[in-house]
N, C-alpha and C positions, 0 to 999 in steps of 0.2 A: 165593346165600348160601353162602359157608365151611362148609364141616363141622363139627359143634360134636360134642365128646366127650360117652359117656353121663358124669355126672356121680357116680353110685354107685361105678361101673366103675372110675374114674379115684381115688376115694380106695380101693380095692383094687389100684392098680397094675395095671389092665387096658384096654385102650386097642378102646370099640364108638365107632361111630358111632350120634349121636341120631337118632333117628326121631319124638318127642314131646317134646312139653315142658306140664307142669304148672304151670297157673293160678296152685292153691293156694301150690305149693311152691316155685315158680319157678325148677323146675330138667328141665334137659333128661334123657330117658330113652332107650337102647337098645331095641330092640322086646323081650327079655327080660325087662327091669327096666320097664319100661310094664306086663306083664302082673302081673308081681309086686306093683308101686302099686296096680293094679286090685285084687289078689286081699284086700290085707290091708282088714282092719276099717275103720282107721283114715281110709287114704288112699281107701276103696273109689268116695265119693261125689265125689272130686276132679277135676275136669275137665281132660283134657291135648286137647292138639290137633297138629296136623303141625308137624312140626319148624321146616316153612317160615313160619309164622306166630308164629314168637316175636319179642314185639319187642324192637328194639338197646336201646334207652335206657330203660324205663320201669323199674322198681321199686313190685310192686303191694301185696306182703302188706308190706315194710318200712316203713311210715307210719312214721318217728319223730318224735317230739319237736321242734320247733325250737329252743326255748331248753335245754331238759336235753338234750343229746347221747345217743341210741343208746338211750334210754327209750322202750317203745312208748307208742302211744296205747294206754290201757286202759280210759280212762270219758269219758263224752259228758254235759258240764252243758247241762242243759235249757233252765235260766234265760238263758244267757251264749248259747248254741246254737256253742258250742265243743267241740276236742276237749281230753281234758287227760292228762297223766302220772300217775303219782302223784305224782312231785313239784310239778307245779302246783295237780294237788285238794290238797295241803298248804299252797301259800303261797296260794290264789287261790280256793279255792271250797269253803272249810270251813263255811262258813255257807249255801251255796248247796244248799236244798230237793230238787230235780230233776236228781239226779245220776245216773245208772244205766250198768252196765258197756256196753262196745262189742259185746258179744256178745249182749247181751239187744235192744241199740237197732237193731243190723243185721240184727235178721229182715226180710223182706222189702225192702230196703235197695233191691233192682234195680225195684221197684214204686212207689217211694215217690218223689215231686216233686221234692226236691232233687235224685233221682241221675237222673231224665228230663232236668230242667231243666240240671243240667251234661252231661247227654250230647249234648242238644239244640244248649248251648250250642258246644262243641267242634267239634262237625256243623257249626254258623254259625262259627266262627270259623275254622275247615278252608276253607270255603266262599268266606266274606270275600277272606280273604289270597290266595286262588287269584284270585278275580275281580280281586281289587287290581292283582296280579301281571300277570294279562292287560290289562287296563285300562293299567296304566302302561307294556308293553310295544307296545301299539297307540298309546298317547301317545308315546310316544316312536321307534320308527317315522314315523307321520304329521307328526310335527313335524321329523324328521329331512328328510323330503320338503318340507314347508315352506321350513325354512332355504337348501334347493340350490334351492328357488322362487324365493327371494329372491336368494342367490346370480348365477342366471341374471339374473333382473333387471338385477342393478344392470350385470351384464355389458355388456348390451344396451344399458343406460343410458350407460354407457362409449363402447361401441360410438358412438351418437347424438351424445356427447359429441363424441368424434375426428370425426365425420361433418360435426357442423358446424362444427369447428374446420377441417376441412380445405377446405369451402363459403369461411368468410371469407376463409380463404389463397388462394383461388384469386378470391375479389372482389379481394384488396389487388394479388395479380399483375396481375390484368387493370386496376387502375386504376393501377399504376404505369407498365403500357407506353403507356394511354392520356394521361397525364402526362409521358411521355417522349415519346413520337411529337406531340407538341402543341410544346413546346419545341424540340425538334431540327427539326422541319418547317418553325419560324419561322425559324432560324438558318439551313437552308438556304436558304430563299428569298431572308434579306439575304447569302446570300455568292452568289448567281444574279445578283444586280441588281446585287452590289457588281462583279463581276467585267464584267458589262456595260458599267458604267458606267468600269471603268479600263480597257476595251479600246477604246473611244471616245478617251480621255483618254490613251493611247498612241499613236491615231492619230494625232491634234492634237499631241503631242509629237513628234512624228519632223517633221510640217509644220514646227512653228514651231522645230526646231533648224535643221531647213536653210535655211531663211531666215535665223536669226541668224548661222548660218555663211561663210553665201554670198551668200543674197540683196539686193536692194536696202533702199536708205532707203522707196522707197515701198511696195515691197512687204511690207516690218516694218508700215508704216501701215495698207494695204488689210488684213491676216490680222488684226492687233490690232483694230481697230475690224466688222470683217467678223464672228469668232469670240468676240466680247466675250459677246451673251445667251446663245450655247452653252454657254461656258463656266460663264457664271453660272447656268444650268437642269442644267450636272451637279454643281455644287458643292452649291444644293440640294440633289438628291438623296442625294448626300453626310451633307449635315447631318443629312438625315432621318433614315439609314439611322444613324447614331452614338445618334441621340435615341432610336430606334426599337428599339434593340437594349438586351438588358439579360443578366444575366448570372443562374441558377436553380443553386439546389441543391437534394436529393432526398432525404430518408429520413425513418422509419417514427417514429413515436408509440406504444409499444407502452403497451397496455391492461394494467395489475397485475392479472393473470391470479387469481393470490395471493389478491388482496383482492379483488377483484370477484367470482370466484366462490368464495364460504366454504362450499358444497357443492353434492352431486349429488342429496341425499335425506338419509330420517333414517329410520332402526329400529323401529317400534313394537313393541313386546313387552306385549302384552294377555294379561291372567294374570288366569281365571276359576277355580271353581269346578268343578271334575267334575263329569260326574253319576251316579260312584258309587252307589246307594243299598243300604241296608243286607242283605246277602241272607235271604228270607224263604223258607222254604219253604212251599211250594203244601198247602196244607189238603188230608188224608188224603194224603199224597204216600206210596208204601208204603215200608215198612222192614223190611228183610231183617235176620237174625241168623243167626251160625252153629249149625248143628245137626250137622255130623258132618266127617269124612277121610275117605276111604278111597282104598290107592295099588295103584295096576295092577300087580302083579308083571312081571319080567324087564323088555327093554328095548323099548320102544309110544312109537311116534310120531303123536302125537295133530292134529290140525288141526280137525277137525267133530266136534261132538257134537250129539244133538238127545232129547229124551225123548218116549216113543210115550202112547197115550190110559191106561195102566194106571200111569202113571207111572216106567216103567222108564228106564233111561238107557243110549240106544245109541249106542257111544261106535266112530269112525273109528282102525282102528290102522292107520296110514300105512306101517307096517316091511314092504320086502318088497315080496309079492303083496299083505299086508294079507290084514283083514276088518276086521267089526265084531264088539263086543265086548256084550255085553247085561247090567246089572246091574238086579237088582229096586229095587223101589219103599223096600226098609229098604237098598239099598247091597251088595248082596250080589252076588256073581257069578255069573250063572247059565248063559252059555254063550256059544258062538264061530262066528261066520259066516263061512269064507273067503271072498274075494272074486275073481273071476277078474285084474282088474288091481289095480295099486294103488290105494287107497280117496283122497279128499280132501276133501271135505265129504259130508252128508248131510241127508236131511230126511224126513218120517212124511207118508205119506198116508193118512189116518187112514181114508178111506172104505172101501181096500180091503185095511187092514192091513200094508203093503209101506212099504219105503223106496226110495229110489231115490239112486245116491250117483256121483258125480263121480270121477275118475280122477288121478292125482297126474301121468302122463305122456302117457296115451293118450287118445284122443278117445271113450270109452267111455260110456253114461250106464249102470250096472249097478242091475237091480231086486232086493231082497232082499226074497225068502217067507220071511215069519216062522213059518210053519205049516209049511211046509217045513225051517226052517234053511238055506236053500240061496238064489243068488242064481238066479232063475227063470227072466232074459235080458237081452241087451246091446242097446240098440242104438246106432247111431255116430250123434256128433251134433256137427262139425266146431269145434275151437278151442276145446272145454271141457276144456282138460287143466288142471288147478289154478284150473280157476272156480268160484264159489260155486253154492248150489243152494236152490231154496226153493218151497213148493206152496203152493197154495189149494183150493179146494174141485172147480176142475174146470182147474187148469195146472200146472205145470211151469216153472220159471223157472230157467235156468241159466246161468252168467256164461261171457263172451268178451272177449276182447280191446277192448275198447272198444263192445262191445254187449250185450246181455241177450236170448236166444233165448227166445221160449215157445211152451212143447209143450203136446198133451194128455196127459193120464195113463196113456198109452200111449206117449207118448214121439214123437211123431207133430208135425214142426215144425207150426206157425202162422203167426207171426210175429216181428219182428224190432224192437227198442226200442235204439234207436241214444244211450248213453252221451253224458256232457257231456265226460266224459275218456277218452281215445283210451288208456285204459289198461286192464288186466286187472281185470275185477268178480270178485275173489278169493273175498268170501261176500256172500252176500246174505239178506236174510229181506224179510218183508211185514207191515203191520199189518192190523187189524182192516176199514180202509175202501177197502183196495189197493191203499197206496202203496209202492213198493219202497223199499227203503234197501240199498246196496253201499255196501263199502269194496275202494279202489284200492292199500293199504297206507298211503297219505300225506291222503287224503280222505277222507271216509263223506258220501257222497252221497244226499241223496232226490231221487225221481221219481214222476210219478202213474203210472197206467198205458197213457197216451197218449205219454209220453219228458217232459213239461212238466216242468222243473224247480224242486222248492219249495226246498232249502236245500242248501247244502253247507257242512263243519265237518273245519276243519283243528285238529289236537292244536296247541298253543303252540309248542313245542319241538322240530317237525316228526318227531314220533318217531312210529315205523310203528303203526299200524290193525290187528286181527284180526277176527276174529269176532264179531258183534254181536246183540243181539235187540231188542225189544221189544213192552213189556208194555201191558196190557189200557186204561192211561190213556195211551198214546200215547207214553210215554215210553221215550226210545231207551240201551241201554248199548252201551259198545262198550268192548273191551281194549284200552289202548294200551299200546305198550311202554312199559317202566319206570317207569309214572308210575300205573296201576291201572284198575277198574273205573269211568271217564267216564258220568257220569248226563244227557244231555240232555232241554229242554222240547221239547215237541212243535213248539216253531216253531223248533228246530235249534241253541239257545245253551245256552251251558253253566250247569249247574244243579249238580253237585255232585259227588263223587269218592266212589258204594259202596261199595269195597272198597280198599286201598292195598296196596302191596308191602312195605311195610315195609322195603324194600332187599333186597327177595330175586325170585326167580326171575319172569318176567313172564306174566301172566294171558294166554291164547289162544285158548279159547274158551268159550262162554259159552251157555247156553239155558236157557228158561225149560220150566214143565208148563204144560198149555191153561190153565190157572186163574190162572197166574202166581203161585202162593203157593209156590213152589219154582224156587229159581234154583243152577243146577249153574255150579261154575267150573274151570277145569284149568289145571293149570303143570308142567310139568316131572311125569310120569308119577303127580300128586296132583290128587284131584278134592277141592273142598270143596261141601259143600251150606248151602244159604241156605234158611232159611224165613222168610214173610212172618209179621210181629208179626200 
């Protein structure tokens, strides 16, 4: 979020930056002018909240008038269950009994059905559009992969196509050679016989010219009468071989490819109904509200926070060597734990009052004595530099690179729970029946505590994963970047959006107290508190 000037400041020609912004007034404050609003009469009961929670667009105290311009609403007819001007209670409800001012009608306003029932509503229709969103992004995905289904098909179908077109091509070759070697075979044989038969018939021609030439009268007689049936059995053959012979031509008939085949297939486009249904939320589902700010002085780089059995809030400063940072149970600051490496997540082991917190570079697991103030011992626990950390009542559970170690409370390995993603389990927590839940940055993964995996849950918009908890119904939050506090059902699907950014800074960690009627959240060196309704 931009820097927004205090708003006092600035019609004095003084240039702070806001730290608060007020409900009532809807205007941003310097942390001076914050104290000032507090101090007077007037403004004393006004609620301001951190500067990073004003929202862009709304307009709350300015209700005006629709039809009279810049008119407040000032009375609320009972009859009509309208708001009205004064210049509408003049044209519109002069006669109407059940008139009374906006100020008398809004006492308990935040208690009262109407304003449940539109906060309710809003909640659902936040919900709706989110689920729509996803829904039609998953449609059209999966239908994307359809289309290139089909696609290939028809490919194939092509393919099959040319396949057997090129089968028939190669039937009409082999029947044209079979059709040509059948024809050309016959016409050899009559020029085999023909030629036979005029070598014969050459012979008898050289005989009977030298007789004409030379020979006798009788010997013209003896060759003529001697030679007569010869000659008439090759003339035969002769005749035959004219009657016998015939003359062929050759080419193709081709098939109107065109009109014969008028396609390969056809399209179906079957266009059902979704199944959408209207989102409803889960009977007693709990409902957080904000209850306070308060911001870490100087410059804390936050990753883990966790809340011990007294309610306190021990919060991971990453700067540096680090420590932990301790505020009481009303928000107040109460003291500072250096830590020997730098700090990365954390978690409460409530049995022996210690925490035990994970290392931002080193392979360190470090235990903090709160009786102490003091971190008590190290011990090294290979590939937990920036993995998450989380306990139960007798482990230790610390993230790695594509696996989750668990120790005893002494820190002391076990065994080894071998991830579904070959990636770093950055935070971790457990619920009530001890199922793990890690986020990868881009996954938030559950597991039993055999490695079995129950659900994995990708953000839409592939936006990174922080820190996560949950609470007493089984229900998981996680922080994603830019988009807010993600509420899933215990069987891993999305149920609704906590908290929003409003377009400002991105929520990164998150923890509940053992009760779950208090949920801490942080962004940018501002912690907000949540209490359950």
């Amino acid at each position: 979020m931009e820097k927004v000037e205090c708003e006092p400041c600035k019609t004095r020609d003084k240039k702070h930056e806001s730290t608060h912004w007020c409900v009532f007034c809807e205007e941003s404050f310097c942390s001076d002018c914050t104290e000032n609003h507090h101090a007077q009469k007037i403004s004393r009961d006004h609620e301001l909240v951190d500067i990073n929670r004003k929202p862009m667009h709304t307009h709350i105290a300015n209700q005006c008038c629709f039809k009279h311009e810049n008119l407040p609403f000032e009375y609320f007819c009972i009859d009509h269950d309208v708001l009205s001007c004064k210049e509408c209670l003049a044209e519109s409800h002069r006669s109407c009994h059940k008139v009374v001012s906006v100020d008398a009608v809004s006492k308990g306003a935040k208690q009262s059905h109407s304003f449940i029932d539109a906060l309710e509503l809003v909640g659902e229709l936040v919900e709706t559009t989110h689920t729509i969103v996803i829904d039609r992004e998953s449609f059209i995905e999966n239908f994307e992969k359809e289309a290139n289904s089909v696609k290939n098909a028809i490919r194939e179908l092509k393919k099959e196509a040319i396949g057997h077109i090129e089968s028939l091509e190669k039937s009409l070759l082999s029947d044209i050679d079979l059709k040509k070697d059948k024809i050309m075979q016959k016409s050899k044989t009559t020029i085999i016989e023909a030629e036979d038969v005029g070598k014969i018939a050459k012979d008898k021609k050289v005989v009977f010219d030298l007789v004409d030439k030379h020979g006798s009268e009788k010997q013209a007689f003896l060759f003529a009468h001697a030679y007569t049936q010869d000659l008439t059995d090759l003339k035969k053959k002769i005749t035959g071989m004219k009657g016998q012979s015939t003359n062929a031509t050759i080419k193709l008939t081709p098939e109107r490819l065109q009109e014969t085949i008028q396609s390969i297939g056809s399209i179906e486009l079957n266009e059902v109904p979704s199944a959408l249904t209207p989102c409803e939320k889960p009977k007693n589902l709990p409902q957080f509200v904000h209850k306070s700010d308060f911001i870490i002085k100087d410059d804390h780089s936050v990753n883990g926070i966790t809340v011990n059995d007294n309610d306190e809030v021990l919060i991971v400063d990453g700067r540096r060597t680090g420590g932990i940072l301790v505020y009481d149970n009303k928000d107040i600051f109460k003291y500072r734990i250096d830590t020997k490496y730098r700090p990365w997540d954390i978690a409460f082991i409530s049995s022996i009052n210690e925490a035990v917190v994970t290392s931002h570079h080193d392979d360190f697991l470090q235990f903090v004595d709160f009786k102490e103030k003091s971190i008590s011992r190290t011990v090294t626990v290979e590939g937990i530099h920036q993995g998450g950390v989380a306990v139960s009542n007798e482990n230790i559970f610390v993230g790695t690179r594509g696996n989750i170690k668990i120790l005893d409370l002494q820190g002391k390995f076990i065994r080894l729970i071998e991830a579904h993603r070959r990636k770093l389990t950055w935070f971790i927590t457990l619920d009530k029946t001890g199922n793990i839940y890690y986020t990868d940055r881009k996954v938030l993964s559950c597991i039993r505590s055999d490695g079995t995996e129950v659900y994995t849950y990708s953000a839409p918009d592939d936006d990174t994963l922080w820190q996560l908890a949950v609470d007493n119904n089984g229900y998981v939050y996680v922080c994603v970047d830019s988009k807010g506090i993600y509420r899933l059902k215990p069987d891993g699907t999305f149920l609704d959006v906590v908290e929003s950014y409003e377009e400002s800074l991105s929520y990164t960690a998150i923890c509940f107290n053992n009760a779950c009627t208090k949920m801490v959240l942080y962004r940018c060196s501002s912690f907000s508190v949540f209490e359950q309704k």
